[in-house]
DOKOLKOL-513421 format. One record per residue (C-alpha): residue number from 1; chain; x, z, y. Coordinates in nm, 2 decimals. Layout:
REM residues N
+-----+--------+--------+--------+--------+
| num | cadena |     c1 |     c3 |     c2 |
+-----+--------+--------+--------+--------+
| NUM |      A |      X |      Z |      Y |
...
+-----+--------+--------+--------+--------+
This chain:
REM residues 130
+-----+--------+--------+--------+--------+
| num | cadena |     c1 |     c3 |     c2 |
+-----+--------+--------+--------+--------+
|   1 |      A |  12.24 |  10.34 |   9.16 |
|   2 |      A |  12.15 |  10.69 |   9.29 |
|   3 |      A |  11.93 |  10.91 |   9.07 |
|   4 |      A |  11.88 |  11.20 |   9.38 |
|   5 |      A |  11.97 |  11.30 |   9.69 |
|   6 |      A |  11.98 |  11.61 |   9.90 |
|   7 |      A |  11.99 |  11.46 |  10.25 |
|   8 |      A |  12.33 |  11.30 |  10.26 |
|   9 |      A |  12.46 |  11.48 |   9.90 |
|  10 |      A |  12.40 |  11.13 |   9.65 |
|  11 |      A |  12.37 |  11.23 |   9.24 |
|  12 |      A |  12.51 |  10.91 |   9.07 |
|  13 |      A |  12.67 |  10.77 |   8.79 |
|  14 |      A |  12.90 |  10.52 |   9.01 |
|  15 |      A |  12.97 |  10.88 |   9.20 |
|  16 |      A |  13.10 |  11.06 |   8.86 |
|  17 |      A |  12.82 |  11.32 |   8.95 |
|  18 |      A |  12.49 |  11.16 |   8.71 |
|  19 |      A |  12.17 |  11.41 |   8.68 |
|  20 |      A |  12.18 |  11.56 |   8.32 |
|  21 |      A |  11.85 |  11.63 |   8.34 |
|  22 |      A |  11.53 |  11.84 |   8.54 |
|  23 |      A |  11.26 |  12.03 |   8.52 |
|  24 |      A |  11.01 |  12.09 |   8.79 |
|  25 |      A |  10.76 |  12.39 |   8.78 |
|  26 |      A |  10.43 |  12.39 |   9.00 |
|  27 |      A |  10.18 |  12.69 |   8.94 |
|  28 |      A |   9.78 |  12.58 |   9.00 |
|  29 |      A |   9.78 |  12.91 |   9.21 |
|  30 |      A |   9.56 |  13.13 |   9.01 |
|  31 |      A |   9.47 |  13.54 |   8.99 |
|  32 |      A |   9.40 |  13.73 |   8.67 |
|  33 |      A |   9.18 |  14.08 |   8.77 |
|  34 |      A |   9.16 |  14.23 |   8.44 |
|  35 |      A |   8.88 |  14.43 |   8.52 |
|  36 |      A |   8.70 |  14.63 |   8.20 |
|  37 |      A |   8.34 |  14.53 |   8.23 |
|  38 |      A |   8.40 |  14.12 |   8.34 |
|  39 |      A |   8.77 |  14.05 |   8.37 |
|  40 |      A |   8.81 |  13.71 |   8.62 |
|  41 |      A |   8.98 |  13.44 |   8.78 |
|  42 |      A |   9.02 |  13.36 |   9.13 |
|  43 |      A |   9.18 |  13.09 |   9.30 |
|  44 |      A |   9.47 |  13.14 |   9.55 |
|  45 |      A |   9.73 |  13.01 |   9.79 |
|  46 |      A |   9.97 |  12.79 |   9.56 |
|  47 |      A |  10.28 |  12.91 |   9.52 |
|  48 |      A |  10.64 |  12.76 |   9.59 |
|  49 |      A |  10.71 |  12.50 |   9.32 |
|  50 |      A |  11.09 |  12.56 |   9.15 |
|  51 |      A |  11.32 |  12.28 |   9.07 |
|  52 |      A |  11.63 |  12.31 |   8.85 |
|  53 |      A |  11.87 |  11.99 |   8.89 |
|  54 |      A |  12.15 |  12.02 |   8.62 |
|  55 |      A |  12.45 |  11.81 |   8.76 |
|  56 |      A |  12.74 |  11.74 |   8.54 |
|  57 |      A |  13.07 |  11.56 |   8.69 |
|  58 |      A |  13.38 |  11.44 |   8.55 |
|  59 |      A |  13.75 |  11.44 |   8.59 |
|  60 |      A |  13.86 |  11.70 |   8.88 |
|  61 |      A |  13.59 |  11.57 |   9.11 |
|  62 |      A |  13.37 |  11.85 |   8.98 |
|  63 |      A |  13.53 |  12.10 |   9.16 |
|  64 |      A |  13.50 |  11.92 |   9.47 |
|  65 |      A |  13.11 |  11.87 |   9.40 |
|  66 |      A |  13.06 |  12.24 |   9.31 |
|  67 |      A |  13.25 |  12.35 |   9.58 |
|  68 |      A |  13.02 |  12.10 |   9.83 |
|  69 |      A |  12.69 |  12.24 |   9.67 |
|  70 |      A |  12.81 |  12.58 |   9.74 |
|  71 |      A |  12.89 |  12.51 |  10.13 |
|  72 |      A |  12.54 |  12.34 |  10.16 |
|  73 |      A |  12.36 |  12.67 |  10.00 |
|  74 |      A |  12.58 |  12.87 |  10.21 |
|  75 |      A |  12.51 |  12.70 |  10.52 |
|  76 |      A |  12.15 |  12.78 |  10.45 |
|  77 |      A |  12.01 |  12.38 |  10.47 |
|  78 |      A |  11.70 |  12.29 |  10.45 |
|  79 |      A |  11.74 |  11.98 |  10.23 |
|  80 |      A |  11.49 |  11.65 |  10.20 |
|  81 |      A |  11.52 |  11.53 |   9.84 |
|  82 |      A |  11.47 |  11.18 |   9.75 |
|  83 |      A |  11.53 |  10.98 |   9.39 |
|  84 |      A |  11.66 |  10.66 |   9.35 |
|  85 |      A |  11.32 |  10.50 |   9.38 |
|  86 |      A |  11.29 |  10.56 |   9.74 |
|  87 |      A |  11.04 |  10.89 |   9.65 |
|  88 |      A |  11.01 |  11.17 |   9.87 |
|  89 |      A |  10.99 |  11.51 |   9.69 |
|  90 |      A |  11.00 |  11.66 |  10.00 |
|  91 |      A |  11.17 |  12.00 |  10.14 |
|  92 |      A |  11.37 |  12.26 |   9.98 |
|  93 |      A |  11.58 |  12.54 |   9.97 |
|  94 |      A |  11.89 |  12.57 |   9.73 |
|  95 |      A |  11.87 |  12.89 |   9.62 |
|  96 |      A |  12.12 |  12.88 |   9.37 |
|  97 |      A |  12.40 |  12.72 |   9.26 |
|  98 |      A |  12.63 |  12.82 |   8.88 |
|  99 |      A |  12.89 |  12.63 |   8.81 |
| 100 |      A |  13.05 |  12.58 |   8.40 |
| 101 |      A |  13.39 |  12.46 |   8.33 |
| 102 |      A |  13.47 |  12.33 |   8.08 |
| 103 |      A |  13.73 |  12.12 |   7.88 |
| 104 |      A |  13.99 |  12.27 |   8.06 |
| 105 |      A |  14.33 |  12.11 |   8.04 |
| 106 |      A |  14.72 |  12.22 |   8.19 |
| 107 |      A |  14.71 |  12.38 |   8.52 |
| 108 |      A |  14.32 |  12.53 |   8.50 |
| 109 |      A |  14.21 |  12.23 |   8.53 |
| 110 |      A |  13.80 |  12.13 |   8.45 |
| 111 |      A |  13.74 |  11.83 |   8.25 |
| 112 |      A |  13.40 |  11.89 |   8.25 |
| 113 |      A |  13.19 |  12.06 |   8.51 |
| 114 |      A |  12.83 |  12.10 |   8.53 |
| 115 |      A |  12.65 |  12.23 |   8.77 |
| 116 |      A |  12.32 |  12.35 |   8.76 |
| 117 |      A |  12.07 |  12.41 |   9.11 |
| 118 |      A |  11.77 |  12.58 |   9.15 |
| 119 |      A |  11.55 |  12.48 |   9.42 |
| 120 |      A |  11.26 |  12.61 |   9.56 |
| 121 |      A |  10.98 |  12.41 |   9.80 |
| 122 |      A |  11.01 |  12.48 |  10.22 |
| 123 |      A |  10.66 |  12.55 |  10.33 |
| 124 |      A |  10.61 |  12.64 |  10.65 |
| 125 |      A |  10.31 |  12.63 |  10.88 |
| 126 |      A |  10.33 |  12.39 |  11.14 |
| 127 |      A |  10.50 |  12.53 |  11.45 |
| 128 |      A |  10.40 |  12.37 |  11.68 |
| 129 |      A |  10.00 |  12.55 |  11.63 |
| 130 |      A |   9.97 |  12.81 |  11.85 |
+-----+--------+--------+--------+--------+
């Protein structure tokens, strides 16, 4: 059973690469003006939500997974994300991706490697307006 996936990239447990956990960060889109006499709040353009996926994968393959996630951010993709429930969180950009070893055994070799991704939305206006 998948738990995410970034177009083709599949999160598993069957795949050794389970989620660890998530957090997703939405801002209402909101202005202070801290003026002295009446200070306010105005509304305004919502901003980019921020996801951070924390991957962690086991037994060599991490490497190979880190090393994938790395070529995608690289390659500059635009990535559809989907859970294992058939949702659609829609577009993003992987902005980040740091990579832990640990448990490191003869040779250099990870044990342990988790991985951890930061995301932000892809919002663009449609292109096709003119």
């Amino acid at each position: 059973m998948q738990h995410l996936a970034l177009n083709d990239h599949v999160f598993s447990v069957v795949k050794g690469n389970p989620l660890e956990g998530h957090t997703y960060d939405t801002s209402g889109g909101w202005s202070d003006f801290d003026a002295i006499d009446s200070p306010r709040q105005d509304p305004t353009a919502n901003p980019l939500d921020n996801w951070t996926i924390n991957v962690v994968a086991f037994k060599g393959d991490g490497e190979a997974e880190a090393e994938a996630l790395r070529t995608m951010a690289k390659a500059h993709e635009i990535v559809m994300i989907t859970d294992g429930k058939g949702r659609s969180w829609g577009r993003f950009t992987l902005r980040n991706v740091k990579t832990s070893y640990t448990k490191i055994i003869e040779k250099g070799q990870a044990q342990v490697v988790k991985i951890t991704l930061t995301l932000k939305e892809y919002r663009q206006k449609d292109e096709n307006d003119s």
